[in-house]
C-alpha positions in Angstrom: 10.8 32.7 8.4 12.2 29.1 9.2 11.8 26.5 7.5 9.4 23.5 8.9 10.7 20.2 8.3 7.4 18.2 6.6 5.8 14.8 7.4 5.3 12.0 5.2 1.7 10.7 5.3 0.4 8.2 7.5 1.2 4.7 5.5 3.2 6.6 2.7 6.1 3.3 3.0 3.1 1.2 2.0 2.5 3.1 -1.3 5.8 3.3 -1.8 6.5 -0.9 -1.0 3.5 -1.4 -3.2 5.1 0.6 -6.1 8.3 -1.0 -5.6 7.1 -4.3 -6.0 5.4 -2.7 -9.6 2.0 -3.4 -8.0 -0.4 -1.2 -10.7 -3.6 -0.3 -10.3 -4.7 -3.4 -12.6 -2.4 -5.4 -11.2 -3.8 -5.1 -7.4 -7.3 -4.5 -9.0 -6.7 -8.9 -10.3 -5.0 -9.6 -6.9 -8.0 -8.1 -4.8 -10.7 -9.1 -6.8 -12.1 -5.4 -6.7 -12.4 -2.9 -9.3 -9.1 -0.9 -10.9 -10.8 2.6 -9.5 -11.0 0.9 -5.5 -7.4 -0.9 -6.2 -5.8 2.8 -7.3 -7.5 4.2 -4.1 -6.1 1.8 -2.3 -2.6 2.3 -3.4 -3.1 6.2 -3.5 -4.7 5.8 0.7 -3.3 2.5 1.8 -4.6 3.0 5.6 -8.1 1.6 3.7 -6.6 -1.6 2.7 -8.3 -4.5 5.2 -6.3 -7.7 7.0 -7.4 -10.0 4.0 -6.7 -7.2 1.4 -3.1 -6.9 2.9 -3.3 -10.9 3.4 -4.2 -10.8 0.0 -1.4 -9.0 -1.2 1.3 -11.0 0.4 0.1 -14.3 -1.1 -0.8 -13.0 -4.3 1.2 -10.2 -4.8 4.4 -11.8 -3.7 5.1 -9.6 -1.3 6.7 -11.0 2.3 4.7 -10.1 5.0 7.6 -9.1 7.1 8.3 -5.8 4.6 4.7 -5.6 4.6 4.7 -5.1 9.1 7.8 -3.0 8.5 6.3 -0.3 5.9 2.8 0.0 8.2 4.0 2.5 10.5 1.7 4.4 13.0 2.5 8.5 12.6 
């Protein structure tokens, strides 16, 4: 039987920019303002994070919001 090639998830290159800038759990849980359960859901399912949760993150977080609109892809 062939092989099927597999699909990253939707907004996996978020996760993975999130990680890569070493953006815990309790890190994005202090640059949110929300709870370290919510900020680990939203690392683990980033198509939850909101415009001023991702505005958040790019002032707070460091992060430039130009990687940030790269790494949100659509499918």
């Amino acid at each position: 039987m062939p092989k099927l090639k597999t699909r990253d998830e939707p907004f996996a290159d978020v996760s993975r920019l999130l990680k890569g800038y070493d953006i815990t759990g309790v890190r994005l849980a202090g640059i949110l303002g929300k709870s370290e359960f919510t900020a680990r859901q939203r690392i683990k399912f980033p198509a939850d994070l909101t415009l001023g949760e991702l505005d958040a993150i790019c002032k707070r977080g460091h992060i430039p919001a130009e990687k940030l609109r790269e790494a949100i892809k659509f499918s």
